[in-house]
ChimeraX commands (.cxc) that place a marker at each C-alpha (Angstrom):
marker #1 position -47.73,110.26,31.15 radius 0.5
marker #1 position -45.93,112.36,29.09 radius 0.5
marker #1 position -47.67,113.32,25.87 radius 0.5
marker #1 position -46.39,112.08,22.35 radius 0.5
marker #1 position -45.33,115.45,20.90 radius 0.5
marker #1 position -44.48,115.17,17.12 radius 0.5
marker #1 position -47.09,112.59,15.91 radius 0.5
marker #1 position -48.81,113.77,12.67 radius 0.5
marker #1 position -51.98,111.86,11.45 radius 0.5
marker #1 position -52.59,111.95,7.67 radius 0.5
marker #1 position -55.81,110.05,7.92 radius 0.5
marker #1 position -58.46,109.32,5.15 radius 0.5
marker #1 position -60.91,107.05,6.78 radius 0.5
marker #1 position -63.60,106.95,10.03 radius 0.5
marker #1 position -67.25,107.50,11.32 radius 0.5
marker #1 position -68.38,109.42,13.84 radius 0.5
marker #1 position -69.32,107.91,17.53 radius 0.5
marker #1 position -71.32,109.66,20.13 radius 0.5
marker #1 position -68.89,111.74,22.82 radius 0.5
marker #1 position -66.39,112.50,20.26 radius 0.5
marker #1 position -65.11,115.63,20.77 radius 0.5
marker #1 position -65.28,118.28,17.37 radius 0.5
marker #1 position -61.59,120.05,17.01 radius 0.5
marker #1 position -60.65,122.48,14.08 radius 0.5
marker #1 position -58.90,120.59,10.83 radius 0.5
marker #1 position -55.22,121.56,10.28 radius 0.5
marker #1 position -54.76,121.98,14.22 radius 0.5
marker #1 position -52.90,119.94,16.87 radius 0.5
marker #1 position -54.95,118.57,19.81 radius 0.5
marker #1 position -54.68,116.37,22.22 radius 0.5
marker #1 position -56.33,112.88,23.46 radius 0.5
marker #1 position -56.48,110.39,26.41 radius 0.5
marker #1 position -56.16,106.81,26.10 radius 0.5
marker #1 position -59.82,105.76,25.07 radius 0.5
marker #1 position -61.11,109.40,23.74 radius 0.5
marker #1 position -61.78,110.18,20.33 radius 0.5
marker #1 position -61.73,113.17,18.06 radius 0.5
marker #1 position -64.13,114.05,15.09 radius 0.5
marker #1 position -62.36,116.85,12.79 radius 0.5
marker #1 position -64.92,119.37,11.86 radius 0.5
marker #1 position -66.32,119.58,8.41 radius 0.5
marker #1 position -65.53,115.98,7.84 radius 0.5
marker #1 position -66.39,112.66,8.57 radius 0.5
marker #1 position -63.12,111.33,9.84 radius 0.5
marker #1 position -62.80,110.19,13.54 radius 0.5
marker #1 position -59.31,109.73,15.52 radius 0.5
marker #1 position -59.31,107.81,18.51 radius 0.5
marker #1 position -56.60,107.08,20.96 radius 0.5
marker #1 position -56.88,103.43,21.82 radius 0.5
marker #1 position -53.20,102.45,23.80 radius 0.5
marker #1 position -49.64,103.21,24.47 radius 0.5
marker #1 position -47.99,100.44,22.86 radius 0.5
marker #1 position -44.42,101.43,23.99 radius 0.5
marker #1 position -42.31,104.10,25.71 radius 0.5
marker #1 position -38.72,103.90,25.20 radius 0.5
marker #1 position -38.10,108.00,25.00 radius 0.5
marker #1 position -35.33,109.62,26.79 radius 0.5
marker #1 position -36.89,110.76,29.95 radius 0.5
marker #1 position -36.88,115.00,30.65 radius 0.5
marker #1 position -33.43,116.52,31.98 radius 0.5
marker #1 position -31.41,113.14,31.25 radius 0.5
marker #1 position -28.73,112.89,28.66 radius 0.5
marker #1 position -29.40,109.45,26.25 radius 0.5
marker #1 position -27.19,108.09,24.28 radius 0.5
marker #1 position -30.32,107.70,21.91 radius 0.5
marker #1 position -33.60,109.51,21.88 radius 0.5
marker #1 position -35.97,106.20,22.09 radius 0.5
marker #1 position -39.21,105.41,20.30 radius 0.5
marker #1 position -43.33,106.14,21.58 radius 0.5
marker #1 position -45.69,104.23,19.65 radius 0.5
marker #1 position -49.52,104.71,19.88 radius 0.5
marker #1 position -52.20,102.48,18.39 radius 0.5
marker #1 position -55.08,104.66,16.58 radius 0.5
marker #1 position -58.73,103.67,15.69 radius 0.5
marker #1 position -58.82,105.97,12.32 radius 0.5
marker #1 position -62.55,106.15,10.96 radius 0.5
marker #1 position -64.57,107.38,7.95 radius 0.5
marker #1 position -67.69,106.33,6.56 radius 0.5
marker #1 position -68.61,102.50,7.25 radius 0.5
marker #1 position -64.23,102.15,6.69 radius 0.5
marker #1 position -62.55,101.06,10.41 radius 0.5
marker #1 position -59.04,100.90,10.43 radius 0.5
marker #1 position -56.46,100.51,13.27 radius 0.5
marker #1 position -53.31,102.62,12.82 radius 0.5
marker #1 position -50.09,102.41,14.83 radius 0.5
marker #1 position -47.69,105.42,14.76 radius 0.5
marker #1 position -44.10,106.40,15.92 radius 0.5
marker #1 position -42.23,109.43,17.28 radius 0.5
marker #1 position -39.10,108.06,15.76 radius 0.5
marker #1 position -39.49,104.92,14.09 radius 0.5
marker #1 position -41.31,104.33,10.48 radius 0.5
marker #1 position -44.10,104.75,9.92 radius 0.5
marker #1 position -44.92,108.55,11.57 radius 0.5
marker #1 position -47.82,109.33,9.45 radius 0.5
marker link #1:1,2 radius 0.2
marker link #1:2,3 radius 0.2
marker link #1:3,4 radius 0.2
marker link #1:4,5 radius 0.2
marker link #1:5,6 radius 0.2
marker link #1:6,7 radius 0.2
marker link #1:7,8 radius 0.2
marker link #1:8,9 radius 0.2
marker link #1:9,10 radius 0.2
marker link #1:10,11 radius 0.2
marker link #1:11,12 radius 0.2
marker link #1:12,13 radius 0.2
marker link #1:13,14 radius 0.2
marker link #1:14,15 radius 0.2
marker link #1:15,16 radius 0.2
marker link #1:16,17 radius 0.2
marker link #1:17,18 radius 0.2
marker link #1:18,19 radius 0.2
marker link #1:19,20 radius 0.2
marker link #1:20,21 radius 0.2
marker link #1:21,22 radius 0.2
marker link #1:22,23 radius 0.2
marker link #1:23,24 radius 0.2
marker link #1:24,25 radius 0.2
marker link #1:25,26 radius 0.2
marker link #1:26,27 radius 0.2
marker link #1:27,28 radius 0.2
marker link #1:28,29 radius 0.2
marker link #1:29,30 radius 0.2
marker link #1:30,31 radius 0.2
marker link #1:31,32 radius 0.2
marker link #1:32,33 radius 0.2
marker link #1:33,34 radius 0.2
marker link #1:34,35 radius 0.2
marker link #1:35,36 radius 0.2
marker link #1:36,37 radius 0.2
marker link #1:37,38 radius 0.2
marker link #1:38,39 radius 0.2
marker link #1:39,40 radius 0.2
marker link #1:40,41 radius 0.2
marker link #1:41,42 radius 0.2
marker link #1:42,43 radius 0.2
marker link #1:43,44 radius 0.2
marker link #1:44,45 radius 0.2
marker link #1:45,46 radius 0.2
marker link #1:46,47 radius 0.2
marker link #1:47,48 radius 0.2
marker link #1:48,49 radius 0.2
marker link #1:49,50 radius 0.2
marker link #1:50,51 radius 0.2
marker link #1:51,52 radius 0.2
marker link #1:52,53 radius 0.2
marker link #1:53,54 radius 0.2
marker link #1:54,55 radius 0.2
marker link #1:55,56 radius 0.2
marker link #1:56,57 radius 0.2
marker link #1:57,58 radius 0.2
marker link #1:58,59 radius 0.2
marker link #1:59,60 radius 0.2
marker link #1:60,61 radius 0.2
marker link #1:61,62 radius 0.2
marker link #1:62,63 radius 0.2
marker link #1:63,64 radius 0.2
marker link #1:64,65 radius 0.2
marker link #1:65,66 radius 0.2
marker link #1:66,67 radius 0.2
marker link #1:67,68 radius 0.2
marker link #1:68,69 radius 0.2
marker link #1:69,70 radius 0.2
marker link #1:70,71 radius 0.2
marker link #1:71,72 radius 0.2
marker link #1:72,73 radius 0.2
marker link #1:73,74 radius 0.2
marker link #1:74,75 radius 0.2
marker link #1:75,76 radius 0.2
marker link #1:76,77 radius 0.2
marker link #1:77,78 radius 0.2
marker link #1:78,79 radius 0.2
marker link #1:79,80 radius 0.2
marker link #1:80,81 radius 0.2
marker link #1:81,82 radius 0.2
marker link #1:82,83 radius 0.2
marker link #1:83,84 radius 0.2
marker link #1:84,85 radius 0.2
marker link #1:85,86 radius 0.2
marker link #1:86,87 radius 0.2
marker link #1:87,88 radius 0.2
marker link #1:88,89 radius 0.2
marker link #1:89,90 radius 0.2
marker link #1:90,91 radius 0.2
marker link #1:91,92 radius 0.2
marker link #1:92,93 radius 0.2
marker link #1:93,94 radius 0.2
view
C-alpha cells in the first residue's frame, strides 16, 4: 500500500488510548490502518481507521488525471470523538 503523501490534519479534538504512539507536533509521521498517534504536549489523538478509496495514478504510469485517496480518521480530544474523512485531491484536505 502506497502511503497517502500530502494529507494535512488540522485537528482540534481527541483523548488519549493506551498504545498510542507520542510523535513531535508540527511534524509529519506516519500510521497503519488501526494505529493511532498522540501529539506530544497535547491531548489530541489521530488514528488511522480505513482506506476508503484509491483511485491515484499508479507510480511510472502516465494518467490522464491524478485520482483521489481518501482515509477515514478517528480525531480525539478530551471526552470529544469525532470521525474525520480526508482527501489527497478532493475537498475537504484538512
Amino acid at each position: 500500500m502506497r502511503p497517502l503523501s500530502g494529507l494535512f490534519v488540522v485537528a482540534t479534538l481527541s483523548c488519549s488510548t493506551p498504545g498510542a504512539t507520542g510523535v513531535p507536533t508540527n511534524q509529519d509521521f506516519q500510521l497503519r490502518v488501526g494505529q493511532s498517534a498522540r501529539l506530544d504536549d497535547t491531548d489530541i489523538e489521530i488514528g488511522f481507521q480505513a482506506l476508503i478509496g484509491d483511485s491515484r495514478c499508479p507510480r511510472d504510469v502516465m494518467c490522464v488525471q491524478a485520482g483521489n485517496g481518501q482515509v477515514e480518521l478517528r480525531i480525539r480530544q478530551g471526552g470529544l470523538d469525532q470521525q474525520v474523512r480526508l482527501n489527497t485531491t478532493d475537498d475537504p484536505r484538512e
